[in-house]
mmCIF file of the N, C-alpha and C atoms, coordinates in Angstrom:
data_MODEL
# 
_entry.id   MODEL 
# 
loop_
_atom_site.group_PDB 
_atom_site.id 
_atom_site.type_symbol 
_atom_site.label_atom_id 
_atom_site.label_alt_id 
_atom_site.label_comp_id 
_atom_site.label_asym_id 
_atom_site.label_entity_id 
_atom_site.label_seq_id 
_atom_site.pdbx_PDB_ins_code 
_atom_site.Cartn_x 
_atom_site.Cartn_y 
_atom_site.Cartn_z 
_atom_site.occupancy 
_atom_site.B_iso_or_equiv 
_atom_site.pdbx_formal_charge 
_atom_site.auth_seq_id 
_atom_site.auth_comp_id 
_atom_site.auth_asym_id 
_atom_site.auth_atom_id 
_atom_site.pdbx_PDB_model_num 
ATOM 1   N N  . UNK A 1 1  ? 26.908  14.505  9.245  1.00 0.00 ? 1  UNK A N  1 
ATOM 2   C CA . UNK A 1 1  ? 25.992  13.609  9.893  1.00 0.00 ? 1  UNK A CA 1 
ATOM 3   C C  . UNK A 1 1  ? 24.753  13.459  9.016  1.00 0.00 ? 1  UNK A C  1 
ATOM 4   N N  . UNK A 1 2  ? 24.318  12.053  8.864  1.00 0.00 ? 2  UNK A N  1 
ATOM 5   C CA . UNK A 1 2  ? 23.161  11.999  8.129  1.00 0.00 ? 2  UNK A CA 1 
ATOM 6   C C  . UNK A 1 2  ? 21.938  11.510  8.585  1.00 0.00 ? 2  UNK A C  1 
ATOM 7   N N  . UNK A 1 3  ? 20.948  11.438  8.220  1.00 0.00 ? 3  UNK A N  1 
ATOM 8   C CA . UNK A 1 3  ? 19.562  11.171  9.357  1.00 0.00 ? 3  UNK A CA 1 
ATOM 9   C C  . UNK A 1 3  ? 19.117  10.090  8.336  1.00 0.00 ? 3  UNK A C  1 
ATOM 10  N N  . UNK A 1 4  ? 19.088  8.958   8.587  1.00 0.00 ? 4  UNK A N  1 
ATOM 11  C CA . UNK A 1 4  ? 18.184  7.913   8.432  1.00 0.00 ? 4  UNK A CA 1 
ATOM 12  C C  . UNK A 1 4  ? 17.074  7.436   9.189  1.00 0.00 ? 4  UNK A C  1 
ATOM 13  N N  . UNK A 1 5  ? 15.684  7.318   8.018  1.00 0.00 ? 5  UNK A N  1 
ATOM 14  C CA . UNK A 1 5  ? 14.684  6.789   8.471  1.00 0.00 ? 5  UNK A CA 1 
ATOM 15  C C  . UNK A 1 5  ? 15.108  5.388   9.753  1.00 0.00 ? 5  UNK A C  1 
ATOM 16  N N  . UNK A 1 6  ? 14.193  5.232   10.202 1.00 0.00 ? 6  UNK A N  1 
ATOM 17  C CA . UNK A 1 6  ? 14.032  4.084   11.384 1.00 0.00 ? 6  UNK A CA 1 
ATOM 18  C C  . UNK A 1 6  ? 13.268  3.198   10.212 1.00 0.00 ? 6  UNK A C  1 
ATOM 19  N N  . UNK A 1 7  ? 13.928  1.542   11.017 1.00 0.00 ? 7  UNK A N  1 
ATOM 20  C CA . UNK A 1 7  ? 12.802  0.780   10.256 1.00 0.00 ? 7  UNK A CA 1 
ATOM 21  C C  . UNK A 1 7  ? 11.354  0.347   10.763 1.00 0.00 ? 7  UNK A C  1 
ATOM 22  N N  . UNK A 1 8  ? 10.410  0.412   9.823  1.00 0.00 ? 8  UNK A N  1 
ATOM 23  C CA . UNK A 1 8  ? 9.260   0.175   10.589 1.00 0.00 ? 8  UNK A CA 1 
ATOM 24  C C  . UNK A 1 8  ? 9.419   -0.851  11.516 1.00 0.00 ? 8  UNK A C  1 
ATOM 25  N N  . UNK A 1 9  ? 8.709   -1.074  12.288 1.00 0.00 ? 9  UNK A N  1 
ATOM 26  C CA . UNK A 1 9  ? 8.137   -2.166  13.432 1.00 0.00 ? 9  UNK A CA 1 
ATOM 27  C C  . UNK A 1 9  ? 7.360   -2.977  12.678 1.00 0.00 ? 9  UNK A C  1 
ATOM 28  N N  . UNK A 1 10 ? 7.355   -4.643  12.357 1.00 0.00 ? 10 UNK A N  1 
ATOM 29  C CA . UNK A 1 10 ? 6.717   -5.713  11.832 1.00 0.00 ? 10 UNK A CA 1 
ATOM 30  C C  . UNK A 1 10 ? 5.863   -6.643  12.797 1.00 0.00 ? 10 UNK A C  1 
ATOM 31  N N  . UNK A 1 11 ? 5.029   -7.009  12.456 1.00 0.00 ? 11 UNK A N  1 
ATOM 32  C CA . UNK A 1 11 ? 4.135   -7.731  12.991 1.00 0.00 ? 11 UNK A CA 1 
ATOM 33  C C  . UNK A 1 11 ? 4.214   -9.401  12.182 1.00 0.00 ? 11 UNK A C  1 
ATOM 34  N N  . UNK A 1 12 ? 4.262   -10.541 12.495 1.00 0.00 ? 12 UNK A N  1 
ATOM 35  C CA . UNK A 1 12 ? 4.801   -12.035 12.200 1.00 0.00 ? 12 UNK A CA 1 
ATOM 36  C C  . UNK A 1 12 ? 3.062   -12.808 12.424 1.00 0.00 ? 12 UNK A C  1 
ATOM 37  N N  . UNK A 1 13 ? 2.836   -13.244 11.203 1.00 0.00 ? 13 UNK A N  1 
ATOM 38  C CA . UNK A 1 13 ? 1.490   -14.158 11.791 1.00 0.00 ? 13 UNK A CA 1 
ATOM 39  C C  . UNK A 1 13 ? 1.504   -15.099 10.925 1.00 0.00 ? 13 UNK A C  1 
ATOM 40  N N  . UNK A 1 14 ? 1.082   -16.576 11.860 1.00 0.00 ? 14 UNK A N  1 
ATOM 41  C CA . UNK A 1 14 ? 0.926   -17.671 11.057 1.00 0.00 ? 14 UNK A CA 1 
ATOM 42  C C  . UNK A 1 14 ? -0.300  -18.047 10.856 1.00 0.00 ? 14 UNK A C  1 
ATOM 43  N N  . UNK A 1 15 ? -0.387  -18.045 9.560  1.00 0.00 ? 15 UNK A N  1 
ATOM 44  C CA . UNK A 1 15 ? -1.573  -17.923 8.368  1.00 0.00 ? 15 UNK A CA 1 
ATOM 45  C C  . UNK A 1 15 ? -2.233  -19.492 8.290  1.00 0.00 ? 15 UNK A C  1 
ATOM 46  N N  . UNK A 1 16 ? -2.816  -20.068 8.487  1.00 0.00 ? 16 UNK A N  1 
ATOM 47  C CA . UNK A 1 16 ? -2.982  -21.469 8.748  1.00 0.00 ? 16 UNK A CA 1 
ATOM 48  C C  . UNK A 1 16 ? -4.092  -21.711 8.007  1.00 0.00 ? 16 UNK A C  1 
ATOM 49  N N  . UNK A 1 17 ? -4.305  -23.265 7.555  1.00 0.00 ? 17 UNK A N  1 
ATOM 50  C CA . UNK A 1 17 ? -6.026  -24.143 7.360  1.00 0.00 ? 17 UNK A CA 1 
ATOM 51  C C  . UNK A 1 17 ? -5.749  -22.999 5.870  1.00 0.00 ? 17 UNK A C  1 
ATOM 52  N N  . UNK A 1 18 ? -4.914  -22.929 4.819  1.00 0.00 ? 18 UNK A N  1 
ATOM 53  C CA . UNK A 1 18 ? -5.253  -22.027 3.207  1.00 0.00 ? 18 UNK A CA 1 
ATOM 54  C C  . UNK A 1 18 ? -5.506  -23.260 2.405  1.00 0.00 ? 18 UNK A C  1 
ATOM 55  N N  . UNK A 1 19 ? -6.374  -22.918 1.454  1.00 0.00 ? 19 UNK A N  1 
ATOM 56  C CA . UNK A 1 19 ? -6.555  -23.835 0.686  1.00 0.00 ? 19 UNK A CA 1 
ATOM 57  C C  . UNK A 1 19 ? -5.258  -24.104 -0.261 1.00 0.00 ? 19 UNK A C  1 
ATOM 58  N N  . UNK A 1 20 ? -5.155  -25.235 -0.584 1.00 0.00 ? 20 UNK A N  1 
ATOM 59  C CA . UNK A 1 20 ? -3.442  -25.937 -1.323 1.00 0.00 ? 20 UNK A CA 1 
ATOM 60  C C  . UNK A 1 20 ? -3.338  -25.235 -2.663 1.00 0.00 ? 20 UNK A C  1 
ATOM 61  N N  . UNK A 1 21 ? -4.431  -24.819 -3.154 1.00 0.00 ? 21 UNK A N  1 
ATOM 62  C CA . UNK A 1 21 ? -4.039  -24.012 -4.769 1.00 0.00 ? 21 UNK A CA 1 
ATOM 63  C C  . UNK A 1 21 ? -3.743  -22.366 -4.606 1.00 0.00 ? 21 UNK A C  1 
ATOM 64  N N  . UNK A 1 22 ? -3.701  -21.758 -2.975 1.00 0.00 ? 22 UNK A N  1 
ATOM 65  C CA . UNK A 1 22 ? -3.027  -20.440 -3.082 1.00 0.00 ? 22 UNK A CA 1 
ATOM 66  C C  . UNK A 1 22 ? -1.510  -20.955 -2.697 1.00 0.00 ? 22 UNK A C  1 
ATOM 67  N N  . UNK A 1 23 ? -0.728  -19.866 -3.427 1.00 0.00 ? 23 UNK A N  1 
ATOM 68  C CA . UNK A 1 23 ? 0.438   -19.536 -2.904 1.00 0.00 ? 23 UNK A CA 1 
ATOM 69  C C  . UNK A 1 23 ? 0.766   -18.266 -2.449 1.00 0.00 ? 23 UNK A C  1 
ATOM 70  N N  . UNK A 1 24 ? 1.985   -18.085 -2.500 1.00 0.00 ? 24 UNK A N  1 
ATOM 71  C CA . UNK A 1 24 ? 2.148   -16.983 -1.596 1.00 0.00 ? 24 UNK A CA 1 
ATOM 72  C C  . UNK A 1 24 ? 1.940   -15.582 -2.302 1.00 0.00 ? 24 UNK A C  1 
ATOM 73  N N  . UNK A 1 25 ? 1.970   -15.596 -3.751 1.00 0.00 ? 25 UNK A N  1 
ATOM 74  C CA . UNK A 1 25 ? 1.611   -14.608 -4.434 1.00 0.00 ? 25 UNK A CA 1 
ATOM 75  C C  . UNK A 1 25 ? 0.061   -14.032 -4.204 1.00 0.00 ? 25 UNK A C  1 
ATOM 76  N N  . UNK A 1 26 ? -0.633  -14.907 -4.413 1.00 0.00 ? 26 UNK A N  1 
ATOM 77  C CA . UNK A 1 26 ? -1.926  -15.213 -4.293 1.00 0.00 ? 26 UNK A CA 1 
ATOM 78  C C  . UNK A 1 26 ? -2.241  -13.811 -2.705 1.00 0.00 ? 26 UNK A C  1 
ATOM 79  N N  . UNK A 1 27 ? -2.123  -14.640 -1.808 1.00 0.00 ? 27 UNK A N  1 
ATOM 80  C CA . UNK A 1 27 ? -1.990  -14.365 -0.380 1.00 0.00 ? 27 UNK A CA 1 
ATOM 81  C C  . UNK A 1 27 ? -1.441  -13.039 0.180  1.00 0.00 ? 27 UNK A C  1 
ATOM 82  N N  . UNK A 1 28 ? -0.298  -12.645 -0.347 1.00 0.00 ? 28 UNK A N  1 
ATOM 83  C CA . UNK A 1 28 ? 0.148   -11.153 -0.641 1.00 0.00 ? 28 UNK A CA 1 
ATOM 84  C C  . UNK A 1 28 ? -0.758  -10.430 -1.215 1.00 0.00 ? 28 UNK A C  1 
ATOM 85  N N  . UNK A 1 29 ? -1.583  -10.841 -2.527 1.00 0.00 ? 29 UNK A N  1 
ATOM 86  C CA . UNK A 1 29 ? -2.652  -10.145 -3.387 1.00 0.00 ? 29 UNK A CA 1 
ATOM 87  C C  . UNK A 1 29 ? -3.382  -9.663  -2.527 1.00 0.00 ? 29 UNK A C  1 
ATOM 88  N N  . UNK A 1 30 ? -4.066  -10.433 -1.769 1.00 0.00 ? 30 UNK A N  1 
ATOM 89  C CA . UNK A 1 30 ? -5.357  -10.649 -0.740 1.00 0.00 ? 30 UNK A CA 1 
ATOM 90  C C  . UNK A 1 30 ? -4.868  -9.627  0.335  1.00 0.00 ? 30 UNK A C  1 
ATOM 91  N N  . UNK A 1 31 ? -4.051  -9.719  0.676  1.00 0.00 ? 31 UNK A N  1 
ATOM 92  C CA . UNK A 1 31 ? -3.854  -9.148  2.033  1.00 0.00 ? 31 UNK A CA 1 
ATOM 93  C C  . UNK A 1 31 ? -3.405  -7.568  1.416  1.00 0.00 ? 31 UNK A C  1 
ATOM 94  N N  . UNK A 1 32 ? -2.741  -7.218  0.824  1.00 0.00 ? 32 UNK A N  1 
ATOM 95  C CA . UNK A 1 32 ? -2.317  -6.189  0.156  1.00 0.00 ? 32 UNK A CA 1 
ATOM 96  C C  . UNK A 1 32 ? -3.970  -5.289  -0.375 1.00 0.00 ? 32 UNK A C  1 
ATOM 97  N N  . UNK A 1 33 ? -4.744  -5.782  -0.870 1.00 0.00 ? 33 UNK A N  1 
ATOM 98  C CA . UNK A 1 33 ? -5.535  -5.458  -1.355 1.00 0.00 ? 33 UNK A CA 1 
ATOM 99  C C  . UNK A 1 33 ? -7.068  -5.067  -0.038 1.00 0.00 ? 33 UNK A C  1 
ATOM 100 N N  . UNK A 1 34 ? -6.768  -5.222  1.199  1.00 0.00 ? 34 UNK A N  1 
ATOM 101 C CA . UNK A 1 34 ? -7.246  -5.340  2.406  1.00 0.00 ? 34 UNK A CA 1 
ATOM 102 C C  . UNK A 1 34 ? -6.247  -3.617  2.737  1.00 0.00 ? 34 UNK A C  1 
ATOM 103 N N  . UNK A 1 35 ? -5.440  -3.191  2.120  1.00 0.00 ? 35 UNK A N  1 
ATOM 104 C CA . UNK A 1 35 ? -4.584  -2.130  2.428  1.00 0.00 ? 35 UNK A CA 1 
ATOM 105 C C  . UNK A 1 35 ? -3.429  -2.355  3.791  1.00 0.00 ? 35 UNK A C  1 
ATOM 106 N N  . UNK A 1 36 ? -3.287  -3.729  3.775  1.00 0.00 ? 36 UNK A N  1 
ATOM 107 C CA . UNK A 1 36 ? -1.896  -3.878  4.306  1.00 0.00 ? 36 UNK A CA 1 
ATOM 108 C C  . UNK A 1 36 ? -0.510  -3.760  3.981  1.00 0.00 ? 36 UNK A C  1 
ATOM 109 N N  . UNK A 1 37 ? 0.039   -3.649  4.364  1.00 0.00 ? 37 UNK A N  1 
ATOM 110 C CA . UNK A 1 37 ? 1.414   -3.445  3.996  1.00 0.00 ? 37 UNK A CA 1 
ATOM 111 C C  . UNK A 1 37 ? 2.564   -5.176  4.204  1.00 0.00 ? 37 UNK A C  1 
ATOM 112 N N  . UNK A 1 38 ? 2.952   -5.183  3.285  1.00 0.00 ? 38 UNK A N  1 
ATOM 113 C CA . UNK A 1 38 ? 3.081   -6.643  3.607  1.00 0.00 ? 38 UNK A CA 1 
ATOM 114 C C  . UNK A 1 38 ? 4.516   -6.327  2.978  1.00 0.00 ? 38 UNK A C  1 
ATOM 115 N N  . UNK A 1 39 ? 5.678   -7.267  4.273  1.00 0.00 ? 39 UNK A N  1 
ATOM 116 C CA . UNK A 1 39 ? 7.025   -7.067  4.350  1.00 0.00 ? 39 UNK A CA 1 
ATOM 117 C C  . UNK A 1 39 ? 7.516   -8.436  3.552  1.00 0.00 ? 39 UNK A C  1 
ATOM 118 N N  . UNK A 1 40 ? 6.983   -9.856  3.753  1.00 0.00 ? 40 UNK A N  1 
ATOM 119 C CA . UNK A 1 40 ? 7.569   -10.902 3.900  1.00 0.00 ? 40 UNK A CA 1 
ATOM 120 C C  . UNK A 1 40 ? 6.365   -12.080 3.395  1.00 0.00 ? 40 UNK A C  1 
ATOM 121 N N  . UNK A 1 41 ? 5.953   -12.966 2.944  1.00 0.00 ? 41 UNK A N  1 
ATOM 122 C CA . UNK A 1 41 ? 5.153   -14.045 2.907  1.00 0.00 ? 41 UNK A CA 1 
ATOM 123 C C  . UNK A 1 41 ? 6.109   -15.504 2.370  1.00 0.00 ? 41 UNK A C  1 
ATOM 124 N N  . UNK A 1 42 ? 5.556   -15.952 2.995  1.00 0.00 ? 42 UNK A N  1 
ATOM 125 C CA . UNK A 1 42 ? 6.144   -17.125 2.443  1.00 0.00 ? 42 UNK A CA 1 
ATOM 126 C C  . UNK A 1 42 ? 5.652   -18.795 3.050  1.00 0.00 ? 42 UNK A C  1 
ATOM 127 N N  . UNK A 1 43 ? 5.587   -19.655 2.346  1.00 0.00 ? 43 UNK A N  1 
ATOM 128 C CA . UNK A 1 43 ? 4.514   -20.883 3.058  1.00 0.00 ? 43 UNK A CA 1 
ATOM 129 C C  . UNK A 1 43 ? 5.808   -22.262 3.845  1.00 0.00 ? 43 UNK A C  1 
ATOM 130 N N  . UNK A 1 44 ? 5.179   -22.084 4.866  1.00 0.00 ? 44 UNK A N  1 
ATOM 131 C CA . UNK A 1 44 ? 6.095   -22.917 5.822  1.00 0.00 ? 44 UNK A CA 1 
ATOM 132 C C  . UNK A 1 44 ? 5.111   -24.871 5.866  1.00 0.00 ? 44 UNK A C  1 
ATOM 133 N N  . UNK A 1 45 ? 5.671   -24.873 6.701  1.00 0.00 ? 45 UNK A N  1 
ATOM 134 C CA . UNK A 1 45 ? 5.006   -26.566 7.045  1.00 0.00 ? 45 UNK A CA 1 
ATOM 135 C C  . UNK A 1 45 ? 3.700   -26.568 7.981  1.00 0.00 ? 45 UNK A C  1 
ATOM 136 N N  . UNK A 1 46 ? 2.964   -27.037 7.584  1.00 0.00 ? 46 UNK A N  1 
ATOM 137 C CA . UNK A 1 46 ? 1.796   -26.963 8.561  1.00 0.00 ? 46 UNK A CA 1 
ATOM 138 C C  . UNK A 1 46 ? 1.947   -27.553 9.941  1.00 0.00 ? 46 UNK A C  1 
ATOM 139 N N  . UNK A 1 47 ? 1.544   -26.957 10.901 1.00 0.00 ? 47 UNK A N  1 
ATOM 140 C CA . UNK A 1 47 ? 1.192   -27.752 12.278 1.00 0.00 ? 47 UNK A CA 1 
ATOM 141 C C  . UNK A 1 47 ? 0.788   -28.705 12.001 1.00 0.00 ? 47 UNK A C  1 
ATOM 142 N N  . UNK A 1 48 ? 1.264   -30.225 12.652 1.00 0.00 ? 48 UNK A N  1 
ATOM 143 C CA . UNK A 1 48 ? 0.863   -30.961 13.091 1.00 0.00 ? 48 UNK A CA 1 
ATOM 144 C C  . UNK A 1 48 ? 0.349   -32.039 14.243 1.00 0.00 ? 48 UNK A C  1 
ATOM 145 N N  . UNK A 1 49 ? -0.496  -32.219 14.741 1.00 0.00 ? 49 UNK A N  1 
ATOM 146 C CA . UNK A 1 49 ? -0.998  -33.233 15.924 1.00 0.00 ? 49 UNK A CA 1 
ATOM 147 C C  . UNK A 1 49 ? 0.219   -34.880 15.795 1.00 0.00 ? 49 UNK A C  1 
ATOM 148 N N  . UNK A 1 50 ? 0.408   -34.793 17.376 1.00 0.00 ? 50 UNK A N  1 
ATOM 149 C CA . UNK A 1 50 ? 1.674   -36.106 17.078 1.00 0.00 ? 50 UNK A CA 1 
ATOM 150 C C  . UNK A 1 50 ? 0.421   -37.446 16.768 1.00 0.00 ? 50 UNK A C  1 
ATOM 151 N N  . UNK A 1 51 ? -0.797  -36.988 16.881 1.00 0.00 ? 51 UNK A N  1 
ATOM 152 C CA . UNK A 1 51 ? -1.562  -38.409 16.286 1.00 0.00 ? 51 UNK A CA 1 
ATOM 153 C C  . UNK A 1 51 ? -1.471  -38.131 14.194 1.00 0.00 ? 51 UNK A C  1 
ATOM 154 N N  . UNK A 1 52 ? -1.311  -37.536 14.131 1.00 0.00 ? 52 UNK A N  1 
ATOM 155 C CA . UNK A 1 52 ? -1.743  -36.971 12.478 1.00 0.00 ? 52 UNK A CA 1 
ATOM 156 C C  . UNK A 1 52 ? 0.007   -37.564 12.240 1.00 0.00 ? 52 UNK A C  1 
ATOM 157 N N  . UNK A 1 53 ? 0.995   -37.265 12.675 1.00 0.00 ? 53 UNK A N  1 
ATOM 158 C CA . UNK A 1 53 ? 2.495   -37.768 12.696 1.00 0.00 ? 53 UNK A CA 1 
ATOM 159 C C  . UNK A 1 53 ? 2.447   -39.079 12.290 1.00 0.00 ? 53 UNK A C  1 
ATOM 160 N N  . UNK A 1 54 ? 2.346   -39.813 13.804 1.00 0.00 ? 54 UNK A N  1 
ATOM 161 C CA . UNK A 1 54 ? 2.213   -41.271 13.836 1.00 0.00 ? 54 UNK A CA 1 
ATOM 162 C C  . UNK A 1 54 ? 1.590   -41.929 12.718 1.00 0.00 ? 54 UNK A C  1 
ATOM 163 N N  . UNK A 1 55 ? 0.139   -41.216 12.196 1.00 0.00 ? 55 UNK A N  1 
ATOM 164 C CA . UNK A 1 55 ? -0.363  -42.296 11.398 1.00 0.00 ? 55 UNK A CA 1 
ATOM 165 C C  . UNK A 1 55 ? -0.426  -41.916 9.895  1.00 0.00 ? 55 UNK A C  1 
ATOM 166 N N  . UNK A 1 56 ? 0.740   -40.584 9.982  1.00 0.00 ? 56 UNK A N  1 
ATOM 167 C CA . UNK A 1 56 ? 1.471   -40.072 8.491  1.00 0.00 ? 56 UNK A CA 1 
ATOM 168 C C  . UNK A 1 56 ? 0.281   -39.609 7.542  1.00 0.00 ? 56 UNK A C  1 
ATOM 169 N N  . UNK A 1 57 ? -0.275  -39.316 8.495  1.00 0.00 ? 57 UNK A N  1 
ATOM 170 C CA . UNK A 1 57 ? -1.760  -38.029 7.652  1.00 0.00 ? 57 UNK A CA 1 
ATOM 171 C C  . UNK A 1 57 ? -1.028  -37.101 7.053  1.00 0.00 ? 57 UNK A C  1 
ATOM 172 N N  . UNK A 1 58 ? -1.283  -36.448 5.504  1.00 0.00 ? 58 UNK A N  1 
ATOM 173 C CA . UNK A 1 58 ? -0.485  -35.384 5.021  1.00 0.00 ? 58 UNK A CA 1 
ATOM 174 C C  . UNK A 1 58 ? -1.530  -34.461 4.992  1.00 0.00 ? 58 UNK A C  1 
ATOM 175 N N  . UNK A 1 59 ? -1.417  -33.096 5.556  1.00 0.00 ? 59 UNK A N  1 
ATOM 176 C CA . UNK A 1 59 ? -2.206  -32.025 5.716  1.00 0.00 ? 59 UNK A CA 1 
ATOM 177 C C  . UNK A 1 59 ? -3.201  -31.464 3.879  1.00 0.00 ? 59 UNK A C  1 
ATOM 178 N N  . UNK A 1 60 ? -4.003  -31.022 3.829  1.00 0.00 ? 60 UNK A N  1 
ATOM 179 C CA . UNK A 1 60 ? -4.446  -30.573 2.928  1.00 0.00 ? 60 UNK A CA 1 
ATOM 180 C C  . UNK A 1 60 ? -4.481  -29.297 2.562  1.00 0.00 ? 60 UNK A C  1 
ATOM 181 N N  . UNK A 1 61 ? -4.070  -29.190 3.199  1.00 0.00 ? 61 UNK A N  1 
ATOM 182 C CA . UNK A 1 61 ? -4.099  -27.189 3.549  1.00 0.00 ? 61 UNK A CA 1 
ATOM 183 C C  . UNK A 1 61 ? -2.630  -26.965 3.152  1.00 0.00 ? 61 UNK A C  1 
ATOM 184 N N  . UNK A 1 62 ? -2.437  -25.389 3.394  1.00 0.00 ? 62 UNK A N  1 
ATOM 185 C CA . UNK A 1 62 ? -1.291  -24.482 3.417  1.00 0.00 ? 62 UNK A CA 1 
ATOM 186 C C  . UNK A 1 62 ? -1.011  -24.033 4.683  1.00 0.00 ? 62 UNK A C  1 
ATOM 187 N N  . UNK A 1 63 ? 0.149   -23.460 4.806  1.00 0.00 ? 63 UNK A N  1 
ATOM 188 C CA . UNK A 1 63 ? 0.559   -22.400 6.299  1.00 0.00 ? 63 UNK A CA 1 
ATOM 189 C C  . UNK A 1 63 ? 1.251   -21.746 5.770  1.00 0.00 ? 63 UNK A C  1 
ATOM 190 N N  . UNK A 1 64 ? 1.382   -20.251 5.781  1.00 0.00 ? 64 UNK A N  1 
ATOM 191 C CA . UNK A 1 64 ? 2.323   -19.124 5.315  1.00 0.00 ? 64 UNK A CA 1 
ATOM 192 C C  . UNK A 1 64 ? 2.236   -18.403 6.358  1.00 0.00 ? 64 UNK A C  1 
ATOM 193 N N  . UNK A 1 65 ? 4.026   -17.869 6.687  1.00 0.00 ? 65 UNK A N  1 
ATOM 194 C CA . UNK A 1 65 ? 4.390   -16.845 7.726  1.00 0.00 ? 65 UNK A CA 1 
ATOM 195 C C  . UNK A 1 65 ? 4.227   -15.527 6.834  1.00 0.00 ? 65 UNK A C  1 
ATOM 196 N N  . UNK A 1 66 ? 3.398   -14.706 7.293  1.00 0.00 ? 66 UNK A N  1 
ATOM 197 C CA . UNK A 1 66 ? 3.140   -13.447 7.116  1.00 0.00 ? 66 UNK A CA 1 
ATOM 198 C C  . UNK A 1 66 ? 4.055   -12.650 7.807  1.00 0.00 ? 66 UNK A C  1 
ATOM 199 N N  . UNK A 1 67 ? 4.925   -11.610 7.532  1.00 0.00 ? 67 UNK A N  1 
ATOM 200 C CA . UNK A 1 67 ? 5.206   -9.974  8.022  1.00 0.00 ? 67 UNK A CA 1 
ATOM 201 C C  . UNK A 1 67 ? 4.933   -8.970  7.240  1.00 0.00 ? 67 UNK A C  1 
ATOM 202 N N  . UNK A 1 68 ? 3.646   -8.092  8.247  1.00 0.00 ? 68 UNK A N  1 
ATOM 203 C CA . UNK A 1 68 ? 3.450   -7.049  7.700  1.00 0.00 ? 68 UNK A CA 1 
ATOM 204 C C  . UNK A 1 68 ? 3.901   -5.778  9.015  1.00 0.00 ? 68 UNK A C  1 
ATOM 205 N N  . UNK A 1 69 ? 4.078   -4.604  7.895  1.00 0.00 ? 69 UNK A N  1 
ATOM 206 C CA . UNK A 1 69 ? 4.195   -3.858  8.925  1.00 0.00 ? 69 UNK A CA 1 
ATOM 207 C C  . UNK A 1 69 ? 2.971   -3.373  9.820  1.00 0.00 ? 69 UNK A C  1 
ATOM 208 N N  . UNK A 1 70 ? 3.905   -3.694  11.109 1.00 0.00 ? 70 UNK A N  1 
ATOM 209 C CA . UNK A 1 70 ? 2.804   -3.484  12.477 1.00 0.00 ? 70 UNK A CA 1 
ATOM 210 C C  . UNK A 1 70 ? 1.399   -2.192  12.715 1.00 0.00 ? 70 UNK A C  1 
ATOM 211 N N  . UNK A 1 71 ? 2.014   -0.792  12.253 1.00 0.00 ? 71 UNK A N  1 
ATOM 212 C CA . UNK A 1 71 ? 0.683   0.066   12.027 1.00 0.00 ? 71 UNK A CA 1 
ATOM 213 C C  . UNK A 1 71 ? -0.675  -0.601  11.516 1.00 0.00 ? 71 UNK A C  1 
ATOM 214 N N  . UNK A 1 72 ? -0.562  -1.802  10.355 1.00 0.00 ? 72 UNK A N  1 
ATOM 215 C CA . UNK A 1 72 ? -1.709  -2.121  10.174 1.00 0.00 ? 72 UNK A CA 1 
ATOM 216 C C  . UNK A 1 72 ? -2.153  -3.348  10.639 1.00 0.00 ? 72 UNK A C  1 
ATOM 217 N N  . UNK A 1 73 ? -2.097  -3.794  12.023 1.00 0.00 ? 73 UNK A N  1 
ATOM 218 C CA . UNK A 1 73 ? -2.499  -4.600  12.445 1.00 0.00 ? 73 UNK A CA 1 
ATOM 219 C C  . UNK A 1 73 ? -4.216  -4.935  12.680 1.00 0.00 ? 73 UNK A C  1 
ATOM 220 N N  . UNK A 1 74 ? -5.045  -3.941  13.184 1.00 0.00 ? 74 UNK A N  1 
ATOM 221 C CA . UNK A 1 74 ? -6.208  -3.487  12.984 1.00 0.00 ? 74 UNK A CA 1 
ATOM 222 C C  . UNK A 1 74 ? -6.949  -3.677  11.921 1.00 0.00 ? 74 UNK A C  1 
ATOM 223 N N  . UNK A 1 75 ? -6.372  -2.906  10.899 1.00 0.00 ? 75 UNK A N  1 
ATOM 224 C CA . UNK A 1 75 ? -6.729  -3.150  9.254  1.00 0.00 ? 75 UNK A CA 1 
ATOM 225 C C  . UNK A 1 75 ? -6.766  -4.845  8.963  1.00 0.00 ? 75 UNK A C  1 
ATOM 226 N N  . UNK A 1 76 ? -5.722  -5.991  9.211  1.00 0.00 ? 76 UNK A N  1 
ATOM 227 C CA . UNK A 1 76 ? -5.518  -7.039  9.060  1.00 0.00 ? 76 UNK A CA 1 
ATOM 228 C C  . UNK A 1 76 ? -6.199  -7.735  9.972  1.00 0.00 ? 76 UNK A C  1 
ATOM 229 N N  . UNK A 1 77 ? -6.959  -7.526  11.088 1.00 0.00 ? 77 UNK A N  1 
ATOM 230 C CA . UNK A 1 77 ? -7.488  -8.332  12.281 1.00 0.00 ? 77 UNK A CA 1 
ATOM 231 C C  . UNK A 1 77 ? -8.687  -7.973  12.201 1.00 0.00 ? 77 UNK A C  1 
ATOM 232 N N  . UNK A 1 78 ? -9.412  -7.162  11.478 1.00 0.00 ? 78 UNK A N  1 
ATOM 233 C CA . UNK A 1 78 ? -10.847 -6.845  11.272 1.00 0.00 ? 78 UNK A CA 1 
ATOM 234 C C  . UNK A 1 78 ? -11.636 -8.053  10.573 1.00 0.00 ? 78 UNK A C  1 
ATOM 235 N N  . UNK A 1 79 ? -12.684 -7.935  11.535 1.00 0.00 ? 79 UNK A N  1 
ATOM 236 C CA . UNK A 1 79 ? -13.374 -9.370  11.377 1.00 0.00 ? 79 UNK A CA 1 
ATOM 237 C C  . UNK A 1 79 ? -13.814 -9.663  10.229 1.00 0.00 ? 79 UNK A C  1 
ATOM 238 N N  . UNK A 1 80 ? -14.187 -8.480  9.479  1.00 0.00 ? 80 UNK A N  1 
ATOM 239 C CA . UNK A 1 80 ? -15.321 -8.714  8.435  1.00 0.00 ? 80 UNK A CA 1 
ATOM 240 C C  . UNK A 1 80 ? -14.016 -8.302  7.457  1.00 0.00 ? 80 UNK A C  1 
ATOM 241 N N  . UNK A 1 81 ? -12.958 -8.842  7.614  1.00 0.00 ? 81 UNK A N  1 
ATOM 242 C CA . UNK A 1 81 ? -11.882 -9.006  6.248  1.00 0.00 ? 81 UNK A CA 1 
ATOM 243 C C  . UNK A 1 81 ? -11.633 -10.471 6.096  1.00 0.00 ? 81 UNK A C  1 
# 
């Protein structure tokens, strides 16, 4: 019989309003360097308003789904980070 670790517990957050010249490397840097632990990044499609749709506004910004592991949620939600 062998004992394997458990996998950590992850925490999922959408990262919204980034300026268009970070990517996800970038963003990992940042957050990593805050002493998070970071599972996953990667930049998805921004939210959009069905008025911003209709009149085919293209966002200026970024959105990246973040998973980090959950212990450092605190560390990552601190205001003055």
């Amino acid at each position: 019989m062998s004992i394997v670790a458990a996998k950590p517990y992850k925490s999922v957050y959408c990262v919204e309003n980034i300026d268009a010249s970070v990517d996800a490397h970038k963003l990992i840097s940042f957050v990593s360097s805050l002493g998070v632990r970071v599972f996953l990044c990667f930049e998805v499609k921004p939210r959009m308003s069905a008025r911003q749709r209709l009149h085919g506004i293209t966002p200026s910004h970024k959105t990246f789904r973040l998973c980090i592991n959950r212990a450092d949620n605190n560390t990552l939600l601190q205001s003055d980070s």
